[in-house]
N, C-alpha and C positions, 0 to 999 in steps of 0.2 A: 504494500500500500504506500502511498506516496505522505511523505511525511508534509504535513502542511509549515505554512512560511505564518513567522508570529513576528507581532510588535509591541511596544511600550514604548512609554517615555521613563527613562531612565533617570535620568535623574528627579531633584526631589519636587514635588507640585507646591513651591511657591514660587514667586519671584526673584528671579537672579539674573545675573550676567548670560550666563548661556544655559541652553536644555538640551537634552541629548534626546532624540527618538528612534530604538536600536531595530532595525529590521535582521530575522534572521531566516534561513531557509529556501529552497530550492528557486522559489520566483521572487527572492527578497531584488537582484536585479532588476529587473523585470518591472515590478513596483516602482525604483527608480528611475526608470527609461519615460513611466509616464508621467512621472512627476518634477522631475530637475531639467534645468537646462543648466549651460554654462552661459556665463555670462556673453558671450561673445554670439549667445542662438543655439550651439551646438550641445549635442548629447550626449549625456555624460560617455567618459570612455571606462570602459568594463573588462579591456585589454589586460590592463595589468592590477596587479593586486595591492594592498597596501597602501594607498594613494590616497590623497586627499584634493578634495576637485572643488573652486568657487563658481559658485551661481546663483541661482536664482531658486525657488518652490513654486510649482504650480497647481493647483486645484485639479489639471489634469491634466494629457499632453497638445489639445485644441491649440491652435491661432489667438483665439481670441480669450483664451485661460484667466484666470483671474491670478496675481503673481500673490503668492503667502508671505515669502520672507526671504531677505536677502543669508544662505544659507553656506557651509561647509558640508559637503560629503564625502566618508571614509568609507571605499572600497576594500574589503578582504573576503577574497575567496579560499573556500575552505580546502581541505580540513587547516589551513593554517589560521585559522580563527578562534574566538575563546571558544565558542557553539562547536566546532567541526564542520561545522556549514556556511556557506555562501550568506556575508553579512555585511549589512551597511549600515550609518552611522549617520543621520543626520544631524548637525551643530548648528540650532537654531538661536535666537534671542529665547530668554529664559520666561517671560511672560507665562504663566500660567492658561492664558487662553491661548496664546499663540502656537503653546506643544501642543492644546487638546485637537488645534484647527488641524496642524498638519500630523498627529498622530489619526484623526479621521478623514484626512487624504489616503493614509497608507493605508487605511483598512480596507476604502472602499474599490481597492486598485489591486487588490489579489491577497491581502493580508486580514490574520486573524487575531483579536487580542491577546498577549500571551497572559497565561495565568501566572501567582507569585511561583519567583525562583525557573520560570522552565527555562531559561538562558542558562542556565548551571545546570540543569537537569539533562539536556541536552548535550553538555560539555560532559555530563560523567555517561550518557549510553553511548556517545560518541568515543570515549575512550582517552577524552582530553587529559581529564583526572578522574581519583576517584576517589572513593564517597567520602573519605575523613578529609579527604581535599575540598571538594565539593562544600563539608560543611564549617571546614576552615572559612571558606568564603564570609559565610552569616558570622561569624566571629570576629573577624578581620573588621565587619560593618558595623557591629555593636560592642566592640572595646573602649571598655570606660577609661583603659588607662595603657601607659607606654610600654608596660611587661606585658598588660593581655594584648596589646596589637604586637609587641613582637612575636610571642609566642605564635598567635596566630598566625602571623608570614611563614613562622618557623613548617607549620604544619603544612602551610599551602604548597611551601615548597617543595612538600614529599619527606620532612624527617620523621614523623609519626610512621608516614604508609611505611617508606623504608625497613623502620625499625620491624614493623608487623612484619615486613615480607621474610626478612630474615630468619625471622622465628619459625614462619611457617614452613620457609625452605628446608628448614633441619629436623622439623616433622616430619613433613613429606620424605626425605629421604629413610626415616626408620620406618615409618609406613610401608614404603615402597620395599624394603630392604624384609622385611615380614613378611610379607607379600611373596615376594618372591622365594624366599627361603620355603615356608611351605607350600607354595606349587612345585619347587624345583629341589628337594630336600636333598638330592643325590649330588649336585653340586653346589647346593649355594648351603652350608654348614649355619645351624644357632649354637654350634657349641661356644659357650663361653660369652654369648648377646649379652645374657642379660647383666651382669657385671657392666658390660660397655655400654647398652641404654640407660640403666641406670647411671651411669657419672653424666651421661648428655642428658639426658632427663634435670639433673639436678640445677646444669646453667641456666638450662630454659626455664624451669621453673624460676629459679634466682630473677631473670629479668619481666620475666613477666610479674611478680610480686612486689618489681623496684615499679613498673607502673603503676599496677595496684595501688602501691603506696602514694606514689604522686600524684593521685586524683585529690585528693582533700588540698596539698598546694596550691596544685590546677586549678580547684576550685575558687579560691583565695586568690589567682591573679586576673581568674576571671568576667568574677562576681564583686570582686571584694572583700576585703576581710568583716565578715560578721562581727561587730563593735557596740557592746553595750553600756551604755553608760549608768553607775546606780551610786548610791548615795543617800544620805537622808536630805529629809525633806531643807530646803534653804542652802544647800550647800554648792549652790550656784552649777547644776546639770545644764541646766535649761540653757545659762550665759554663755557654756563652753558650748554646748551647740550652737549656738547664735555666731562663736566665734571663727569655730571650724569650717561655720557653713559662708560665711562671710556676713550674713542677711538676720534681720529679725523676724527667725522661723517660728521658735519656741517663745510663749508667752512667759513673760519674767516677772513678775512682781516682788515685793518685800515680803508676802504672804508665805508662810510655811506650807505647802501641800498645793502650790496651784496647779504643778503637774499632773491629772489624774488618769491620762492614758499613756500608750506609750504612743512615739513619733518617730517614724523612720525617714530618714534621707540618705543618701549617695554624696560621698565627700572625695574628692580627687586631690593627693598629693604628692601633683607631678607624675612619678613612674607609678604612684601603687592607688589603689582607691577603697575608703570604707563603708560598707554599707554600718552608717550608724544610727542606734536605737536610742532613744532617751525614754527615761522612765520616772515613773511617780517615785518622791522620797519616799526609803522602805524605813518604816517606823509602825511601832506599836499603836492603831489608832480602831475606835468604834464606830469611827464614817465611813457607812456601807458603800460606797463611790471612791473611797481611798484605795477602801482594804482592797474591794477588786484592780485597783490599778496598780497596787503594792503585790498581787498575787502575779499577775503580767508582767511586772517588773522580774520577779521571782524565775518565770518560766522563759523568757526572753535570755537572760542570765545564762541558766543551765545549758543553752544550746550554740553560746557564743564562741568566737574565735580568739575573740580579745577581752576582757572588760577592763573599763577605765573605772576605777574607784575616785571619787569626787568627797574630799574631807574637806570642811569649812576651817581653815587653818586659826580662826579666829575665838574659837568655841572649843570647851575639853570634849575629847572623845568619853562614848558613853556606852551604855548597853548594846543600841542598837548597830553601833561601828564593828563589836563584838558578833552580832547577828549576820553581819555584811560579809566580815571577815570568812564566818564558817560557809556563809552562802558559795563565796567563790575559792573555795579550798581546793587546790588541784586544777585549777584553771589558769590560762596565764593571762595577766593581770597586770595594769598599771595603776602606779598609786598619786594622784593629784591632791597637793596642798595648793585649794583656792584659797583666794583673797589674801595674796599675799603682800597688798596695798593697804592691809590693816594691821596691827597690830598684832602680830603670832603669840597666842598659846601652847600649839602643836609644834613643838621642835622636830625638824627633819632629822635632826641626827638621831633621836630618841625613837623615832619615827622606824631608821634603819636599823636600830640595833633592837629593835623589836624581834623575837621569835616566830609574833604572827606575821610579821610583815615579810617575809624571809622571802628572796627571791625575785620579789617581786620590785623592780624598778622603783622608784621614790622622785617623783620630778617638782617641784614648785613653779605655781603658776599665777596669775589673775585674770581672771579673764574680763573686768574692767577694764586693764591697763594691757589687755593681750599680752602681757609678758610669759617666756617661758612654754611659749607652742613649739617653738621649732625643736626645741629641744627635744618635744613630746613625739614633735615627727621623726626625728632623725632615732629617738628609740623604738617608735614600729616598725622602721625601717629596718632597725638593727633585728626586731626579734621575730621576723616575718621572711626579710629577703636578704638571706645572708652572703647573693653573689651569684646561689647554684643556677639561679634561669638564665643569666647571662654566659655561658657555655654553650657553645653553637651545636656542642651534641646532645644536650639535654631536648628530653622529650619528657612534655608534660602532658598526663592525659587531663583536659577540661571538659570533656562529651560524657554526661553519663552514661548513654548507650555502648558507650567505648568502655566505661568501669565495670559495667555488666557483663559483657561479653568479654573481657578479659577476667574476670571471677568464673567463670563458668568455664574460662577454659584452664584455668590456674586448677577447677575441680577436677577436671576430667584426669587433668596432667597427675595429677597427685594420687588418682585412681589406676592409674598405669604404675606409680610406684609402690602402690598399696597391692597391686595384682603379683608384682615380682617380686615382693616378700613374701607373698602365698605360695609363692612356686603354684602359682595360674598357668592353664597355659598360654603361647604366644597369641595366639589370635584374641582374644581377651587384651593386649596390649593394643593392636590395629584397632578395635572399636573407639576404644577410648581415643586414640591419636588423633583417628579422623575426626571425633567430634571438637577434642582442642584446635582441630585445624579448620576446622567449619565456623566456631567460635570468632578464632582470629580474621578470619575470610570475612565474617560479616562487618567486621568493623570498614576493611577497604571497598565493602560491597560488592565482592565477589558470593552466591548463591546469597544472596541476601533478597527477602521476599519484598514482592513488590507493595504490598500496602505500609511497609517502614520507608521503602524511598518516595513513596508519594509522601508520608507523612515529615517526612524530613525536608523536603521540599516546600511544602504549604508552608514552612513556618520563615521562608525568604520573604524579602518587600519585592514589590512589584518594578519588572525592566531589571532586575538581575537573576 
């Protein structure tokens, strides 16, 4: 069946300097033979590939045409194209009506609207990339910060698939190597296999459990680092969000308890970025709209990445700093002496030589006088990104469908180890292998079922 030719305007539907509207597919030419001219009358030339041609947009290719916009067209014929196919590039003025006029020239001249993401969808059945590439793409467009876009280049460029393909080639060889031994037992010998699968058993495993583990990083360069902030009530939460955020987000007053929910926002600093939670002061209280925002505070806490403890450096510590403390026991943790524009009761040294404090960073701050943030940044920095993403060989997994399907194949792998200490026999090793290798396969989307790449797909924006 003949694959249909699709369009979009690529880039974004507001108003800017220029708009992209991407034609791809077998009569995407074709489309522009009725639609562009060059400037000089002539049409466009389709000769060569790669090219960028000034002229004219026409309504259609009549005499008496109505002219759209004075426009750039980029000719690339495939497969040397992102698609794999025969694609052009119209670079209009950015007007919001002006992409919809001439994205409804393209349609009505042999073209179809693409749905979100089929420009990439297209690139991975064409064999451009593939699928962790593919979804490197939506990664690359929504990095909140300078390590998840590099990460993401990093993946686009093929170091994740890479890594995967490796692993799977030295399956595949003990597979095949089983395989062959019992159809061919007369010369191909298992005396002595299992010994040798087992020690290559053991690397593969080793590296796929170093991914494993680097998903929760991944997570963290991708997302954010999950950041709670708690404190009792007045101990200026609210102010240090105001500060971090730059903006007066959180409501502040001199009132003890005016926080009574929590409030999330997204804070970028520079390379890394926090999704941070502020919360109601946790204190012993009978106001039924507290307690519930002090139980939220509670449950926001235990699932954090970070929490930033907020002590009012001006006031003795009391029961409930005692309460605070046991809350984030085993968590890591920084400790902020606010208001330190006032007169300190809380000595920081007393502070550090605390037992309950142990561990845990000790920074002074104000967030009236903003003093004492960078500080605060350059230690998340310290206890979050200690250098390892900036290694050109490191591979972070940030897909949790990629954490899934490497746990599943990390099982399988480990039931192959588990079979050879049973003195199983070999073919019981091949079941398992193929399925760790099935595993790894889905992540580059190789047999991987088509209702997960459509579904991977729908979650692109539209014209990529």
């Amino acid at each position: 069946m003949k694959t249909e030719t699709i369009a979009a305007i690529a880039t974004g539907l507001t108003d800017s300097g220029i708009g992209i509207v991407r034609i791809s597919g077998p009569d995407a030419f074709a489309v522009i033979r009725k639609i562009f001219r060059k400037k000089n009358g002539a049409a466009a030339d389709l000769s060569r590939s790669h090219t960028v041609q000034y002229g004219y947009l026409y309504e259609d290719d009549k005499e008496d045409s109505e002219k759209l916009d004075e426009v750039l067209v980029v000719i690339m014929k495939g497969p040397h194209s992102y698609t794999g196919e025969d694609t052009a590039e119209i670079d209009c003025h950015g007007g919001v009506l002006m992409m919809r006029k001439i994205l409804e020239a393209v349609l009505r001249h042999g073209a179809r609207a693409a749905e979100p993401g089929e420009f990439t969808k297209r690139a991975f059945l064409n064999g451009r990339i593939d699928l962790s590439q593919a979804e490197a793409v939506i990664d690359v467009i929504s990095a909140k910060n300078d390590l998840a876009l590099k990460n993401s280049m990093r993946q686009l460029s093929g170091s994740e698939s890479a890594k995967i393909r490796g692993l799977r080639e030295k399956i595949l060889y003990e597979i095949a190597y089983i395989e062959s031994a019992l159809d061919d037992p007369e010369h191909i010998s298992l005396d002595g296999y299992r010994e040798k699968l087992k020690t290559g058993l053991k690397e593969i495993i080793a590296q796929v459990k170093k991914l494993i583990d680097s998903a929760d990083y991944g997570r963290m360069v991708s997302e954010g680092i999950r950041t709670v902030i708690v404190g009792k009530p007045n101990a200026g939460k609210s102010s240090l969000m105001n500060v971090l955020l730059g903006e007066d987000r959180a409501i502040v007053t001199e009132i003890a308890g005016t926080t009574r929910d929590t409030l999330e926002e997204q804070v970028r600093f520079g390379d890394i970025s926090l999704q941070i939670t502020d919360t109601a002061g946790i204190r012993d209280t009978e106001d039924v709209i507290e307690k519930i925002g002090v139980d939220r505070a509670r449950n926001a806490a235990s699932g954090a990445d970070l929490i930033i403890y907020v002590i009012d450096s001006s006031v003795p510590l009391d029961e409930n700093d005692s309460e605070i403390l046991d809350m984030i026991s085993g968590q890591k943790a920084i400790i902020l002496l606010n208001k330190s524009d006032l007169p300190a009761v809380v000595d920081p040294d007393r502070i550090r030589a605390d037992a309950r404090f142990a561990g845990h960073p000790v920074i002074t701050v104000s967030a009236r006088d903003e003093s004492g943030f960078d500080e605060l940044k350059d230690t998340i920095r310290e206890m979050f990104y200690r250098g390892a993403i900036h290694a050109n060989d490191e591979v972070l997994i940030t897909n949790l469908r990629h954490k899934e399907a490497l746990v599943s194949a990390h099982q399988s792998l480990m039931m192959v180890m588990e079979s050879i200490e049973n003195g199983l026999p070999e073919d019981f090793f091949s079941i398992d292998l193929t399925d760790a290798y099935a595993q790894l396969g889905s992540i580059i989307g190789e047999a991987v079922e088509d209702d997960v790449v459509n579904e991977i797909f729908s979650r692109f924006c539209m014209g990529k």
